[in-house]
Structure formats: C-alpha cells, structure tokens
PDB file of N, CA, C, O and CB in Angstrom:
ATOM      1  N   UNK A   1     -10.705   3.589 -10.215  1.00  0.00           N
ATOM      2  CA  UNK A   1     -10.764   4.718 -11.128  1.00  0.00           C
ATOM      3  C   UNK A   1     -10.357   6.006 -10.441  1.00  0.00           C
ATOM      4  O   UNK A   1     -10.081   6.951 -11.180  1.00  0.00           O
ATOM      5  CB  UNK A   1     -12.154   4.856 -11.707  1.00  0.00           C
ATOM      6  N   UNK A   2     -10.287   6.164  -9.212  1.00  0.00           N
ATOM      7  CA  UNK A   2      -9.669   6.905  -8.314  1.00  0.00           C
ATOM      8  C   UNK A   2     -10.520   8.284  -7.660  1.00  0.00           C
ATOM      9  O   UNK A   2     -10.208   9.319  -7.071  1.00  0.00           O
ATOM     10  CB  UNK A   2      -8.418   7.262  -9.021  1.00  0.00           C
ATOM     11  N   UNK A   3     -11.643   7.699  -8.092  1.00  0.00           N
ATOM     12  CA  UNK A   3     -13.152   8.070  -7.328  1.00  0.00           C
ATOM     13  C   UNK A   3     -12.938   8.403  -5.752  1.00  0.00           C
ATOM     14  O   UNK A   3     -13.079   9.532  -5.281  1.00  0.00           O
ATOM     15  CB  UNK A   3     -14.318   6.618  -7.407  1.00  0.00           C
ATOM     16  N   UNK A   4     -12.607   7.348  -5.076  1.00  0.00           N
ATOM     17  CA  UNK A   4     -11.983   8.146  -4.005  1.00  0.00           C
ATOM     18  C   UNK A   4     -13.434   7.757  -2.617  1.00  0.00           C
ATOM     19  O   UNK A   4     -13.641   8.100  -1.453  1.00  0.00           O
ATOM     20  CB  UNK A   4     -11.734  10.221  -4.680  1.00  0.00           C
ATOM     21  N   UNK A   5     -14.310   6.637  -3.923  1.00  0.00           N
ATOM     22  CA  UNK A   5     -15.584   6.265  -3.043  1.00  0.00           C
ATOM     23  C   UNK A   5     -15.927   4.786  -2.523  1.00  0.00           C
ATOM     24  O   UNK A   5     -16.950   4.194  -2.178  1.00  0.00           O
ATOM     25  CB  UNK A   5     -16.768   6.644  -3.847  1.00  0.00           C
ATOM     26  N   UNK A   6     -14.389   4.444  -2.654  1.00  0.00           N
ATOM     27  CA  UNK A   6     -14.069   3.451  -2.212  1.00  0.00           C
ATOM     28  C   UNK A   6     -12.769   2.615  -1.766  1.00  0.00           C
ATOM     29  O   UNK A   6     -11.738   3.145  -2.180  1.00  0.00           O
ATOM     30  CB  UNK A   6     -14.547   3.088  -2.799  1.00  0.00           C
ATOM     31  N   UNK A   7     -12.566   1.452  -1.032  1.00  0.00           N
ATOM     32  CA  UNK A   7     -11.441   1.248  -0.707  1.00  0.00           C
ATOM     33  C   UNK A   7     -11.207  -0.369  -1.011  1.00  0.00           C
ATOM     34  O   UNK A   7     -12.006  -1.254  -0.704  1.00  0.00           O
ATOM     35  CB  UNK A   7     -11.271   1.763   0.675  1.00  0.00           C
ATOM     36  N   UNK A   8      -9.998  -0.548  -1.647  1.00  0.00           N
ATOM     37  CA  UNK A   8     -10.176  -2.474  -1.859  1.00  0.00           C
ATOM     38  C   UNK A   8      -8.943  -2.479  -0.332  1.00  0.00           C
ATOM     39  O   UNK A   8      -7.913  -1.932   0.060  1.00  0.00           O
ATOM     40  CB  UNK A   8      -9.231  -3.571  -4.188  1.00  0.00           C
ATOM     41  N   UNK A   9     -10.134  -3.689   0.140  1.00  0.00           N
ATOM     42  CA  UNK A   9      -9.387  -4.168   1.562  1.00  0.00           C
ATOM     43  C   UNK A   9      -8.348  -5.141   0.846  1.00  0.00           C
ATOM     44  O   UNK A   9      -7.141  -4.987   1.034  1.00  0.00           O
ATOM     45  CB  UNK A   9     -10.529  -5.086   2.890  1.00  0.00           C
ATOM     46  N   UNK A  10      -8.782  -6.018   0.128  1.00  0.00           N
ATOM     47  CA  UNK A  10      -8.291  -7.268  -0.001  1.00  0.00           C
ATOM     48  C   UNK A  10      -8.411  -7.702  -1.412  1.00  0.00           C
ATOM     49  O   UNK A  10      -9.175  -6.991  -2.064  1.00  0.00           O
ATOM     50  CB  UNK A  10      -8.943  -8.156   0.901  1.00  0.00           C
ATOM     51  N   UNK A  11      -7.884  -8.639  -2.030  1.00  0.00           N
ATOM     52  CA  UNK A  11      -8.126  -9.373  -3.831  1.00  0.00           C
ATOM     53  C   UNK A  11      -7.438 -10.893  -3.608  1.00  0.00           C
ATOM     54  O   UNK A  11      -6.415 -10.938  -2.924  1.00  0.00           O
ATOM     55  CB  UNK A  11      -6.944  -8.277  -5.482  1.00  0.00           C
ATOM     56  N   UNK A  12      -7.790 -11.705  -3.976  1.00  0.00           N
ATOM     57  CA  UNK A  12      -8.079 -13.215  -4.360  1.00  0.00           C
ATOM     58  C   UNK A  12      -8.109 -13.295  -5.624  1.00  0.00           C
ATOM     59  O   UNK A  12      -9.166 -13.010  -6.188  1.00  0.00           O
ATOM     60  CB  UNK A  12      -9.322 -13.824  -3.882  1.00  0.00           C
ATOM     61  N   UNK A  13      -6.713 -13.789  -6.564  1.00  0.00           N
ATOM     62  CA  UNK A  13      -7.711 -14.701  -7.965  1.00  0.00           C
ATOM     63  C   UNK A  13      -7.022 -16.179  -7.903  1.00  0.00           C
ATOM     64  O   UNK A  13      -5.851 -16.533  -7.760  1.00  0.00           O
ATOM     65  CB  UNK A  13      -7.410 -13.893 -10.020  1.00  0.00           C
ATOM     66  N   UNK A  14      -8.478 -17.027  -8.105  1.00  0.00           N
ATOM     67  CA  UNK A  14      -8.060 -18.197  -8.286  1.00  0.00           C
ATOM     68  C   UNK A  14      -8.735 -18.963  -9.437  1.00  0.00           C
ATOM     69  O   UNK A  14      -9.804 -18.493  -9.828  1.00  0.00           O
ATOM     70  CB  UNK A  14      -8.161 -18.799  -7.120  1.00  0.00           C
ATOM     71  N   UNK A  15      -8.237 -20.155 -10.082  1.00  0.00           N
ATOM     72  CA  UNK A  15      -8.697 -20.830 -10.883  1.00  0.00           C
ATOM     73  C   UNK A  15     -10.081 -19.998 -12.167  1.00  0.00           C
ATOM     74  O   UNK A  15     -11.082 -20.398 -12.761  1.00  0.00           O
ATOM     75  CB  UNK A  15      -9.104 -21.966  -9.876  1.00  0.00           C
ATOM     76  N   UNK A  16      -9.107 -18.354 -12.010  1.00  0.00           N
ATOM     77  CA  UNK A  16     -10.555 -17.767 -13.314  1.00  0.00           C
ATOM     78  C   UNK A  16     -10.780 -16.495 -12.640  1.00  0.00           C
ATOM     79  O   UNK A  16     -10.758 -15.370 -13.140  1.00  0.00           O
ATOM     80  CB  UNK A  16     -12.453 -18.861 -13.422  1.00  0.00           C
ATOM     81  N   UNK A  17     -11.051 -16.915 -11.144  1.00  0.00           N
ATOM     82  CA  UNK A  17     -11.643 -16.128 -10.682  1.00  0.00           C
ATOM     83  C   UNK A  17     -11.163 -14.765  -9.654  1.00  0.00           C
ATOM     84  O   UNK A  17     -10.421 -15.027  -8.708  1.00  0.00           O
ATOM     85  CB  UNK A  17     -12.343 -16.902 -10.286  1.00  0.00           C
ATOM     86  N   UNK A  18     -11.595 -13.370  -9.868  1.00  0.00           N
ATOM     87  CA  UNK A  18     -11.188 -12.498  -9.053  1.00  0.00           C
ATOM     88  C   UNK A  18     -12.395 -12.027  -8.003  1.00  0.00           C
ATOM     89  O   UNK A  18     -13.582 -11.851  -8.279  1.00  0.00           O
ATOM     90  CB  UNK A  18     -10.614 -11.436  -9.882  1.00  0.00           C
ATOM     91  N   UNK A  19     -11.666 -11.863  -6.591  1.00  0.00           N
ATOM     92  CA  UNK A  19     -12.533 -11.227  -5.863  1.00  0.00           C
ATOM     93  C   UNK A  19     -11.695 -10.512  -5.050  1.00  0.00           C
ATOM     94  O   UNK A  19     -10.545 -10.726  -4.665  1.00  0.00           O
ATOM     95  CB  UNK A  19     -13.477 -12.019  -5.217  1.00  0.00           C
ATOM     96  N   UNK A  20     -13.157  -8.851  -4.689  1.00  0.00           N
ATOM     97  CA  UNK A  20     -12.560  -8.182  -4.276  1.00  0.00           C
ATOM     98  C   UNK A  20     -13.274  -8.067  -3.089  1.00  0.00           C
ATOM     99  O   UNK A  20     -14.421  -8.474  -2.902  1.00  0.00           O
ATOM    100  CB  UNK A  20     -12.269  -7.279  -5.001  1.00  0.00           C
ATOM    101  N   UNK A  21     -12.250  -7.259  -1.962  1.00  0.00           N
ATOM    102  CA  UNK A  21     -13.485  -6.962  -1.198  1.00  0.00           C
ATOM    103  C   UNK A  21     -13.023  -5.831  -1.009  1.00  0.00           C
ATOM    104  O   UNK A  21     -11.909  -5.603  -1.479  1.00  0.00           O
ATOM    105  CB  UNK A  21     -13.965  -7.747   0.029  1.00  0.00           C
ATOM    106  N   UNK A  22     -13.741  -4.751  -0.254  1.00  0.00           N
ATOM    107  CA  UNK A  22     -14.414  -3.247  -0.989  1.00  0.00           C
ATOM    108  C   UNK A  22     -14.460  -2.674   0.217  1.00  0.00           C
ATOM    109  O   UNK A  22     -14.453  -3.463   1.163  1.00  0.00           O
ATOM    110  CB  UNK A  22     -16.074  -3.195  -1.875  1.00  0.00           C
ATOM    111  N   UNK A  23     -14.502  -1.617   0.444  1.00  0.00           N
ATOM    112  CA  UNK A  23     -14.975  -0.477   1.984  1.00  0.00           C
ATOM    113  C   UNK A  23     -15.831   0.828   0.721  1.00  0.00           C
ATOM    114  O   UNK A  23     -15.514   1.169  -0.419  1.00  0.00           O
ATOM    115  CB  UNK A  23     -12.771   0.581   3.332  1.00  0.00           C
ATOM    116  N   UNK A  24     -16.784   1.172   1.481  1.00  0.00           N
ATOM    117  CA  UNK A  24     -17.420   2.008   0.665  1.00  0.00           C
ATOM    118  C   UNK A  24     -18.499   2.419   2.079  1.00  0.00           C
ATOM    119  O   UNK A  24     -18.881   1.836   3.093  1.00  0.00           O
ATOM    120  CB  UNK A  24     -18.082   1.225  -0.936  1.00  0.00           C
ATOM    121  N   UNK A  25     -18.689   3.708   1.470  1.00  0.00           N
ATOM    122  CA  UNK A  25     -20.516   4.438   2.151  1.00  0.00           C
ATOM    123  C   UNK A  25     -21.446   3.429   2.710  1.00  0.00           C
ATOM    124  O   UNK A  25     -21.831   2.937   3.771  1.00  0.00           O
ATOM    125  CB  UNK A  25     -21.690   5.171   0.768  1.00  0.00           C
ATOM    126  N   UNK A  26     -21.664   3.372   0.892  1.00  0.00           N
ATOM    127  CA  UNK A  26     -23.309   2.788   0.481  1.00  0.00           C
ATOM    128  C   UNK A  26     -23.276   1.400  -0.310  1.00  0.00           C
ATOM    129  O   UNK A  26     -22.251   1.139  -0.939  1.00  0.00           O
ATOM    130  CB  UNK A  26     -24.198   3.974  -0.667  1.00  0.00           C
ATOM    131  N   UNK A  27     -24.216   0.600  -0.314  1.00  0.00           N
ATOM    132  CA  UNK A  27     -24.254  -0.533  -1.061  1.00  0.00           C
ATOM    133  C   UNK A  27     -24.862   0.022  -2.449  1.00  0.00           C
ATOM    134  O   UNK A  27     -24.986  -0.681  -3.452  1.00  0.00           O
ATOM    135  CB  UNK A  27     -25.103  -1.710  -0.322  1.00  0.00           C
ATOM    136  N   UNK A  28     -25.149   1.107  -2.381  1.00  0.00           N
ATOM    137  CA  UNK A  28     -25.462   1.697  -3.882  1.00  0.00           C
ATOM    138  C   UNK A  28     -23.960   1.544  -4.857  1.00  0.00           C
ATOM    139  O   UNK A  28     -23.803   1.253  -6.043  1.00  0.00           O
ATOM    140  CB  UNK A  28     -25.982   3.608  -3.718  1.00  0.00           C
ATOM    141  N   UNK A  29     -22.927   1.904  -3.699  1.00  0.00           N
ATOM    142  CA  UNK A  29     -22.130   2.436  -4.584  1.00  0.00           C
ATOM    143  C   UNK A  29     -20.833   0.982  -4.869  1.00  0.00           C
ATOM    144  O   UNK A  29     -19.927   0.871  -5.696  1.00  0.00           O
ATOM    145  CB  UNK A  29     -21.540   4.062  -3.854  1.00  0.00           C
ATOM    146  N   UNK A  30     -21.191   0.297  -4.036  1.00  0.00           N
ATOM    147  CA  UNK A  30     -20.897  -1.516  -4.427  1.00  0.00           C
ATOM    148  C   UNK A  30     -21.673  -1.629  -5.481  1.00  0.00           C
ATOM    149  O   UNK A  30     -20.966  -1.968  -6.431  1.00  0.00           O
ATOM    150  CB  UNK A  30     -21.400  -2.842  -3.241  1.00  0.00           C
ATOM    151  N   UNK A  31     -23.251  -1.465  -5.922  1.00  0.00           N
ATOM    152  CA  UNK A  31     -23.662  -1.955  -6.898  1.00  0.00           C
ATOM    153  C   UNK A  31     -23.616  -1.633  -8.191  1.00  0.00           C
ATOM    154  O   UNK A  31     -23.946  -2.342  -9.141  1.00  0.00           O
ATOM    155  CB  UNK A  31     -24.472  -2.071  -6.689  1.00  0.00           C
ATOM    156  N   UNK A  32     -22.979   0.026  -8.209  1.00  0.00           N
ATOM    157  CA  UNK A  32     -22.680   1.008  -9.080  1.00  0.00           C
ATOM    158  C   UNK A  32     -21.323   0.549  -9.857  1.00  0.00           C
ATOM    159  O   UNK A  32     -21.124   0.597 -11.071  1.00  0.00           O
ATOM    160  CB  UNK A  32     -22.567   2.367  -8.299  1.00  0.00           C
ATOM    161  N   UNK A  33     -20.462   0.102  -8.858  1.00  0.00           N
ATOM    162  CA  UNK A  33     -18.817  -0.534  -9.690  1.00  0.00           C
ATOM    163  C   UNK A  33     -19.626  -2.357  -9.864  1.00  0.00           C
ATOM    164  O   UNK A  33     -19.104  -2.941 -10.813  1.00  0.00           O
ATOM    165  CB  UNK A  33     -16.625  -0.468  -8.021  1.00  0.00           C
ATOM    166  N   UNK A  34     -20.304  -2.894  -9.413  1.00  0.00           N
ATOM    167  CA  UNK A  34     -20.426  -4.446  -9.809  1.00  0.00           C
ATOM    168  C   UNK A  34     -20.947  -3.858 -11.356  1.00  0.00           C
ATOM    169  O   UNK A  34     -20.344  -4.380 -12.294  1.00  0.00           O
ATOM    170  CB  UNK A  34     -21.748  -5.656  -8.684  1.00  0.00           C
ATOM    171  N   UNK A  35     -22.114  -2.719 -11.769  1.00  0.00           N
ATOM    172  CA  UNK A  35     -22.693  -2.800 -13.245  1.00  0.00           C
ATOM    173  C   UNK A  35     -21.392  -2.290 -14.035  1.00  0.00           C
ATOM    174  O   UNK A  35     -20.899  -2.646 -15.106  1.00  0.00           O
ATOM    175  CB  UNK A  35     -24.202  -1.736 -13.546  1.00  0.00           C
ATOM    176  N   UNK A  36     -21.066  -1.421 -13.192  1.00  0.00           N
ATOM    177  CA  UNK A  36     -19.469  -1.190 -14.502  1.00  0.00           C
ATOM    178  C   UNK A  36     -18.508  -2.100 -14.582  1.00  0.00           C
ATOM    179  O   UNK A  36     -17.760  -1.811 -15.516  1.00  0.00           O
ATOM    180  CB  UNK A  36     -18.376   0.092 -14.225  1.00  0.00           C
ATOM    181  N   UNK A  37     -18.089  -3.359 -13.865  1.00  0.00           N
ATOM    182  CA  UNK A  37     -17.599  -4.364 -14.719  1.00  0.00           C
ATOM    183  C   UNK A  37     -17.943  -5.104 -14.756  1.00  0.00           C
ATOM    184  O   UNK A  37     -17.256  -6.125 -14.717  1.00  0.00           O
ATOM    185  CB  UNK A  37     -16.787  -4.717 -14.770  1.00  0.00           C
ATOM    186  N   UNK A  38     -19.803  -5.130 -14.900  1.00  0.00           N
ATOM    187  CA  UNK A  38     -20.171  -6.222 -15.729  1.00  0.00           C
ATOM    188  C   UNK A  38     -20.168  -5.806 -17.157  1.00  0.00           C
ATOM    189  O   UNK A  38     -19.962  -6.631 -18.046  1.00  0.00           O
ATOM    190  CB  UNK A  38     -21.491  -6.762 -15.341  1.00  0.00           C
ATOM    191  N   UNK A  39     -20.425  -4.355 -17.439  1.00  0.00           N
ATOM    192  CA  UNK A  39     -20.392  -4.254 -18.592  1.00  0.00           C
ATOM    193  C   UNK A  39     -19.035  -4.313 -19.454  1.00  0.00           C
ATOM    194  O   UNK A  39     -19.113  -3.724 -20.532  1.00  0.00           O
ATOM    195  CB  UNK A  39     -21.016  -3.271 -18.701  1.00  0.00           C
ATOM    196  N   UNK A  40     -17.840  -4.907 -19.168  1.00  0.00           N
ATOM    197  CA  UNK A  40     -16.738  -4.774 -19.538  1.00  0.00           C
ATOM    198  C   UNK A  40     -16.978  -6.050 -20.820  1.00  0.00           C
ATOM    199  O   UNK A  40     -17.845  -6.758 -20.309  1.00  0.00           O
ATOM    200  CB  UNK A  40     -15.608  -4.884 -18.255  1.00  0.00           C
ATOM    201  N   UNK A  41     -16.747  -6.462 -21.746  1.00  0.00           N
ATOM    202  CA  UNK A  41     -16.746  -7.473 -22.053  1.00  0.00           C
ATOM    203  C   UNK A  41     -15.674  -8.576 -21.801  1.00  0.00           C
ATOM    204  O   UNK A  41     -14.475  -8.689 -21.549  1.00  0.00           O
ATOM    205  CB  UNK A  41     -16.978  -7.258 -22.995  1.00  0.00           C
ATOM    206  N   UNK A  42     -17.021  -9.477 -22.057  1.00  0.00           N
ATOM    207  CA  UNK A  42     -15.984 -11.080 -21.876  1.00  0.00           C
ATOM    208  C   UNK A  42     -15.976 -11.342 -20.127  1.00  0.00           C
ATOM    209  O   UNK A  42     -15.269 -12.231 -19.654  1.00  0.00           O
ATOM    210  CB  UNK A  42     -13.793 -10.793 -22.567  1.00  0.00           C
ATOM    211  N   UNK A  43     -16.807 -10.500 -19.289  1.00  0.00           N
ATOM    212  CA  UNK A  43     -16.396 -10.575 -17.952  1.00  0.00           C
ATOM    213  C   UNK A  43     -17.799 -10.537 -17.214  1.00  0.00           C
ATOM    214  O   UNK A  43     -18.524  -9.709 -17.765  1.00  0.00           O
ATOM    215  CB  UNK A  43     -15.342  -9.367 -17.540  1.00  0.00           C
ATOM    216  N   UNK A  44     -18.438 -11.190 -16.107  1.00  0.00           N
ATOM    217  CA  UNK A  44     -19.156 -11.271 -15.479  1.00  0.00           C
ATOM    218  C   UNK A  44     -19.310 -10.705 -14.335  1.00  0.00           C
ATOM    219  O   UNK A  44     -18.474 -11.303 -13.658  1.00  0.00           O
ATOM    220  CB  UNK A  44     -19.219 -12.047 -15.496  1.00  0.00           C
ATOM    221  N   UNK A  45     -19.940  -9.762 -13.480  1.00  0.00           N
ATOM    222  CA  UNK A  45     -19.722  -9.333 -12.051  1.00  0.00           C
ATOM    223  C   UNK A  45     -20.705  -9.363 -11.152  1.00  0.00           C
ATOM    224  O   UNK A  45     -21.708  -8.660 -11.274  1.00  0.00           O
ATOM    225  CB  UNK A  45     -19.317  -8.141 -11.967  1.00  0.00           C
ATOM    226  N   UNK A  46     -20.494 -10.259 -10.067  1.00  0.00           N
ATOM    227  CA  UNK A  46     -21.695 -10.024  -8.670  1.00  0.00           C
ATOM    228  C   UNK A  46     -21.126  -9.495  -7.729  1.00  0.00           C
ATOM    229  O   UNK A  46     -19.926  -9.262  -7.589  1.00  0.00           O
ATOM    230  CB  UNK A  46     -22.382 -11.297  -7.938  1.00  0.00           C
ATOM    231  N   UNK A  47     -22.607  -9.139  -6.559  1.00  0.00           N
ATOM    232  CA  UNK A  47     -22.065  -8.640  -5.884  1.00  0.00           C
ATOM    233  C   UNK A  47     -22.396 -10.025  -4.666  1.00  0.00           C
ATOM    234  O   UNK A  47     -23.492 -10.504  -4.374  1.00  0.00           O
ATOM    235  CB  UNK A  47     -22.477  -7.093  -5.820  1.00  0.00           C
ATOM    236  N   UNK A  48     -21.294 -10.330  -4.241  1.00  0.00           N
ATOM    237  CA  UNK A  48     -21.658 -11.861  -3.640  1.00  0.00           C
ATOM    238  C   UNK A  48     -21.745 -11.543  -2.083  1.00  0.00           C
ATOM    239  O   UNK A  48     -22.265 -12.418  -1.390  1.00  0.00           O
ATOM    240  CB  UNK A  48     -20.317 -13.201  -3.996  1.00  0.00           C
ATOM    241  N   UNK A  49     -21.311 -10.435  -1.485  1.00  0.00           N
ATOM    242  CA  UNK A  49     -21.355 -10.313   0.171  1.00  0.00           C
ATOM    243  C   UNK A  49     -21.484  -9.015   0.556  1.00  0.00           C
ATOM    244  O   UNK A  49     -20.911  -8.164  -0.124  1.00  0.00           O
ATOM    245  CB  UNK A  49     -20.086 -10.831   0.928  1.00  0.00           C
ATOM    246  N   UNK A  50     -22.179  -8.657   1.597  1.00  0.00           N
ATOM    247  CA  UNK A  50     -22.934  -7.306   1.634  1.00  0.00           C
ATOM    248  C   UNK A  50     -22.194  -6.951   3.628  1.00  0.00           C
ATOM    249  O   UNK A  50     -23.037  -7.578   4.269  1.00  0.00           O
ATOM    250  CB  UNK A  50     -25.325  -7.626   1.317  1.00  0.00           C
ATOM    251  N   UNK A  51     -21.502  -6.533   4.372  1.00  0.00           N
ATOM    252  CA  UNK A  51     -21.008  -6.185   5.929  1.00  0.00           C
ATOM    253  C   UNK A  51     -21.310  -4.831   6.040  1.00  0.00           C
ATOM    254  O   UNK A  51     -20.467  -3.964   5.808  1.00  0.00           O
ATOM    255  CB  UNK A  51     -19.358  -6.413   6.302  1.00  0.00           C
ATOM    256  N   UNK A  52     -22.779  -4.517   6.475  1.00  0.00           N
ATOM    257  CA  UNK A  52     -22.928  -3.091   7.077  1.00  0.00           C
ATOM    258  C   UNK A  52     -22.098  -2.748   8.404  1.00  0.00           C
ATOM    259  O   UNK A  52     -21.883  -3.631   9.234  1.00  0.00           O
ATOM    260  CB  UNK A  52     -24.443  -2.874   7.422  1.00  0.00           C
ATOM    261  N   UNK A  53     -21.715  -1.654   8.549  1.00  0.00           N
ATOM    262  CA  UNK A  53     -20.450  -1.387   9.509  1.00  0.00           C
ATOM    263  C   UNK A  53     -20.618   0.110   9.896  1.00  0.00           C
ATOM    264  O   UNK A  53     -21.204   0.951   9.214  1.00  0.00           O
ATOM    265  CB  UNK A  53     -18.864  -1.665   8.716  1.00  0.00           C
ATOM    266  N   UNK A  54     -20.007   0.315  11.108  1.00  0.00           N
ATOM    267  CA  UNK A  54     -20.084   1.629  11.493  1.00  0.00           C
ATOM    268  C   UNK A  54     -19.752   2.759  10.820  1.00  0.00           C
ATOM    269  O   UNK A  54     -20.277   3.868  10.924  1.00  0.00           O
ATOM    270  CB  UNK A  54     -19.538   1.720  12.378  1.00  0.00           C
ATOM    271  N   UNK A  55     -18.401   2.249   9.775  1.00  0.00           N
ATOM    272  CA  UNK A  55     -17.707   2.982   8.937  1.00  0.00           C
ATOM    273  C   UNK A  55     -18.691   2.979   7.551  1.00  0.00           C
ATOM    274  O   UNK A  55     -18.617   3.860   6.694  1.00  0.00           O
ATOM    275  CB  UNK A  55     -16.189   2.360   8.790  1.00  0.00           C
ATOM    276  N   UNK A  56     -19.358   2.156   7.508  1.00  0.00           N
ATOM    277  CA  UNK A  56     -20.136   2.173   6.006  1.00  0.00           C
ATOM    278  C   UNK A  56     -20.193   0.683   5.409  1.00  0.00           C
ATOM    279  O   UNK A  56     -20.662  -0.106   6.230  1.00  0.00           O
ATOM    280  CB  UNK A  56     -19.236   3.210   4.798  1.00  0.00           C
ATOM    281  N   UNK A  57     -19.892   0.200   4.391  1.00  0.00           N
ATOM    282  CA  UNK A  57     -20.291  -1.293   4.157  1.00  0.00           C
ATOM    283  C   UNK A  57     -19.264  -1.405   3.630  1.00  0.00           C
ATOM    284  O   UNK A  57     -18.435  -0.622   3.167  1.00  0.00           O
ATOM    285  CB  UNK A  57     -21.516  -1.817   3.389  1.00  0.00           C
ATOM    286  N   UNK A  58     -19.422  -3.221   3.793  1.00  0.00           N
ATOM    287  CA  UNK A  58     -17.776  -3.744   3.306  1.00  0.00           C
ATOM    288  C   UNK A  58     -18.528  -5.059   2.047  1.00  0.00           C
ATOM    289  O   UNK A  58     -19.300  -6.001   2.219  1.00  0.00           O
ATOM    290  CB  UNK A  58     -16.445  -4.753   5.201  1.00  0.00           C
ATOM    291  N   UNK A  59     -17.968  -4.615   1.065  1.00  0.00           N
ATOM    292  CA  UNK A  59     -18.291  -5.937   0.538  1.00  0.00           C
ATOM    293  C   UNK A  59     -17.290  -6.774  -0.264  1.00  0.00           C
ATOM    294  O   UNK A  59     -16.061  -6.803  -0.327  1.00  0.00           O
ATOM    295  CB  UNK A  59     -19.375  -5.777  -0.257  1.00  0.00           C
ATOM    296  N   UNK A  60     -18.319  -7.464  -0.871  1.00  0.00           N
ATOM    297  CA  UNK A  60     -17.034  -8.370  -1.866  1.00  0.00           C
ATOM    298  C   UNK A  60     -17.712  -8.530  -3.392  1.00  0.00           C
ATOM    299  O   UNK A  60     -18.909  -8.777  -3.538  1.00  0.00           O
ATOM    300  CB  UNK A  60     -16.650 -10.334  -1.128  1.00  0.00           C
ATOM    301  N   UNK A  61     -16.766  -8.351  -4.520  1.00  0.00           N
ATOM    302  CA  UNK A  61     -17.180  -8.541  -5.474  1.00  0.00           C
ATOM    303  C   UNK A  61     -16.540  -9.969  -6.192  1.00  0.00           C
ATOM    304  O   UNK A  61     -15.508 -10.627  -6.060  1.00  0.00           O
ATOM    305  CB  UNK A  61     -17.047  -7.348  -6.042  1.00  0.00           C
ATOM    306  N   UNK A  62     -17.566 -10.031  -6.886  1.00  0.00           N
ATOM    307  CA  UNK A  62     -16.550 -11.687  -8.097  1.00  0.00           C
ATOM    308  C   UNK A  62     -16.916 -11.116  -9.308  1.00  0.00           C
ATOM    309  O   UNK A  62     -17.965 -10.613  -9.711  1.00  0.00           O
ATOM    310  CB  UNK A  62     -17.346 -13.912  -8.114  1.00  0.00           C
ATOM    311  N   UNK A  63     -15.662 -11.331  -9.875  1.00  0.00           N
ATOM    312  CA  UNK A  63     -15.371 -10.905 -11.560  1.00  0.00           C
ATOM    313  C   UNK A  63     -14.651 -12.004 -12.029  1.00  0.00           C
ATOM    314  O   UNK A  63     -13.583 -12.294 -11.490  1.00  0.00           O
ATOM    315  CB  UNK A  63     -14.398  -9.441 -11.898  1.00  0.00           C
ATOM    316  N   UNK A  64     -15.170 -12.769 -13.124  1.00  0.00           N
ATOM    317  CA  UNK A  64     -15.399 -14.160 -14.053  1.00  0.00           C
ATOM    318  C   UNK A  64     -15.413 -13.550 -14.966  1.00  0.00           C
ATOM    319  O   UNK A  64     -16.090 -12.532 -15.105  1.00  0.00           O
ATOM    320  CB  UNK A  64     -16.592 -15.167 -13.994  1.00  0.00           C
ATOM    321  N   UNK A  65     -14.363 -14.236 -16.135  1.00  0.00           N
ATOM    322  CA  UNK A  65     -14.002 -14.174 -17.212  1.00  0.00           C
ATOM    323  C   UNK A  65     -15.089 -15.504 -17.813  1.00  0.00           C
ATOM    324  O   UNK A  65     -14.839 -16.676 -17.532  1.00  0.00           O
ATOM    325  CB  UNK A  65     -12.353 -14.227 -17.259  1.00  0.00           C
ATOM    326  N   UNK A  66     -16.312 -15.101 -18.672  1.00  0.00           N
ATOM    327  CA  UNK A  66     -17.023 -15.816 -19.843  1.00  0.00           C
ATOM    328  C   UNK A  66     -15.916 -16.522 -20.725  1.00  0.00           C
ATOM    329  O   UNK A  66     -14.706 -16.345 -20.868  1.00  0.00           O
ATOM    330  CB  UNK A  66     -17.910 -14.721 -20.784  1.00  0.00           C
ATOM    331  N   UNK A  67     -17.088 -17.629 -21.395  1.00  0.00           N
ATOM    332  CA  UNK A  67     -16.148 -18.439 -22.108  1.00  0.00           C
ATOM    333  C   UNK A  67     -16.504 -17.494 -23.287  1.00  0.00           C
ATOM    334  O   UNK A  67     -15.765 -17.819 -24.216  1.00  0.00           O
ATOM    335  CB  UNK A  67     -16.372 -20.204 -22.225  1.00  0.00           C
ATOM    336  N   UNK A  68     -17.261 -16.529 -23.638  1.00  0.00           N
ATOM    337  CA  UNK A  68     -17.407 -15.881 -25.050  1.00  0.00           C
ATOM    338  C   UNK A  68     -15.940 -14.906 -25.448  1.00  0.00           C
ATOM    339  O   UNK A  68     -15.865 -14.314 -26.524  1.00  0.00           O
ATOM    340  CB  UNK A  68     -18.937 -14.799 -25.000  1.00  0.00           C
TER     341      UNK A  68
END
C-alpha cells in the first residue's frame, strides 16, 4: 500500500497458495497487514513465521484463496 513500513523480501505461489516474506520493525506490524488480508474476501491470512533480527523482524505470510 506504500506505507513504507515494510519490505517484501521474497513471494512463492503455488498450487493456491501465496507466500510472502516481509522485513518490517515490529511483529505488530506483520500482524496488522496479516488482519487486512484476511479481511479481503474469499481469502484467508496467517502469519506462519516470525525472524527477530537486528534490523527488525522478518516474516512470512500465507494468503489462501477459500472455497466460498
């Protein structure tokens, strides 16, 4: 969204599935973008991996497309 409070290292989609992985501060602010596209419809989001780091945390998200 160009927030500027985060960074995608990397993206994977396979068989459905997208994952990202993330550079950010805070794990607040990993958990802050996992609730905004969970609320997207038709789409599911965790936050599946958490790398505290000198620079701040690295994580990874998964976003699944529901069968609804």
């Amino acid at each position: 969204s160009g927030s500027g409070r985060y960074t995608i290292d990397a993206f994977d989609y396979r068989s459905g599935t997208l994952d990202l992985t993330l550079r950010t501060d805070a794990v607040a602010t990993l958990d802050s973008l996992r609730e905004s596209l969970a609320s997207l419809p038709g789409f599911t989001a965790e936050l599946v991996a958490v790398t505290p780091g000198g620079g701040g945390v690295e994580g990874k998200l998964r976003l699944k497309r529901t069968n609804s």
